[in-house]
N, C-alpha and C positions, 0 to 999 in steps of 0.2 A: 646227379640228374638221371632218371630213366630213359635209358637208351630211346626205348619205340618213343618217346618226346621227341629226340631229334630227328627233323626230317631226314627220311630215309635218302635222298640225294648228298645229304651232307655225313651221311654215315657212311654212305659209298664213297664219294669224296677222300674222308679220312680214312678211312679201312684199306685203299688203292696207292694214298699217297705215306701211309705208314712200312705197308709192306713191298711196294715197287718203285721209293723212288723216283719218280715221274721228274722228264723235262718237261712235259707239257701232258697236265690233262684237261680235260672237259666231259662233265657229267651234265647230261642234259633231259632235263622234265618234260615225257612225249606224253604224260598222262594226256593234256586235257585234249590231243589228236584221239585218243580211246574212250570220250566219254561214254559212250553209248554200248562199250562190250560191260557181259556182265558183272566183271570183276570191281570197275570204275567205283562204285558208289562206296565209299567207307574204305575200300582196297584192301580188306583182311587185315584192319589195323593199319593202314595206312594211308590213311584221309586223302583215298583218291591217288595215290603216289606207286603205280604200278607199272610204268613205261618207262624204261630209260636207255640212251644211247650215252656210250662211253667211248670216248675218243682218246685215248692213250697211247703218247710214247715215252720207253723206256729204256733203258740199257740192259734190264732186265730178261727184257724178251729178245736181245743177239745172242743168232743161233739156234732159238728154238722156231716149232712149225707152228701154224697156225690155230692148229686144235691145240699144242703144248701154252700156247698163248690163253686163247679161251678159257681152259679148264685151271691155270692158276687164280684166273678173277673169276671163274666160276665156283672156285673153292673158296675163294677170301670173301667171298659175297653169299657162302653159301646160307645163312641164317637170312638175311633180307630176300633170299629167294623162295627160302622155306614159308618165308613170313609173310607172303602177299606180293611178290615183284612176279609180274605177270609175263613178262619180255627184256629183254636184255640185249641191245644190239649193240657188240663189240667192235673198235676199229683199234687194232692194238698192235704199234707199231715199234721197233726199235729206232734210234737216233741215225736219221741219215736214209731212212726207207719212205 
């Protein structure tokens, strides 16, 4: 199946839960709160699918800081951000914080 087919929430999904392990995540669709900026319509290939909030904990992130957090899921995401993700609000925690 061609990648850009699956929705890009479900690629970030698997991309976070392939490479971190997650006790708990949550990938969450803010697109349709942005309809109106102008990236919305089509999303650069992404039918509208340019906002999203990731709620992540992992054991992966004990011990590191909080830009060393971001920029691991800023790199495993780095093609869906290339590719039309317009925002990306992280909440990325280790187990027990």
């Amino acid at each position: 199946m061609n990648e850009t087919a699956i929705p890009v929430k479900d690629r970030i999904r698997a991309k976070l839960s392939a490479a971190l392990d997650p006790v708990s995540l949550d990938v969450i669709d803010d697109s349709d709160k942005h309809a109106n900026h102008y990236v919305h319509p089509g999303g650069a290939g992404h039918q509208g699918e340019t906002h999203f909030t990731v709620k992540i904990v992992s054991s992966a992130f004990s011990g590191k800081s909080r830009v060393q957090r971001h920029r691991a899921i800023n790199d495993l995401l780095a093609e869906e951000i290339a590719g039309g993700v317009h925002a990306l609000a992280i909440h990325a925690k280790a187990p027990g914080e």
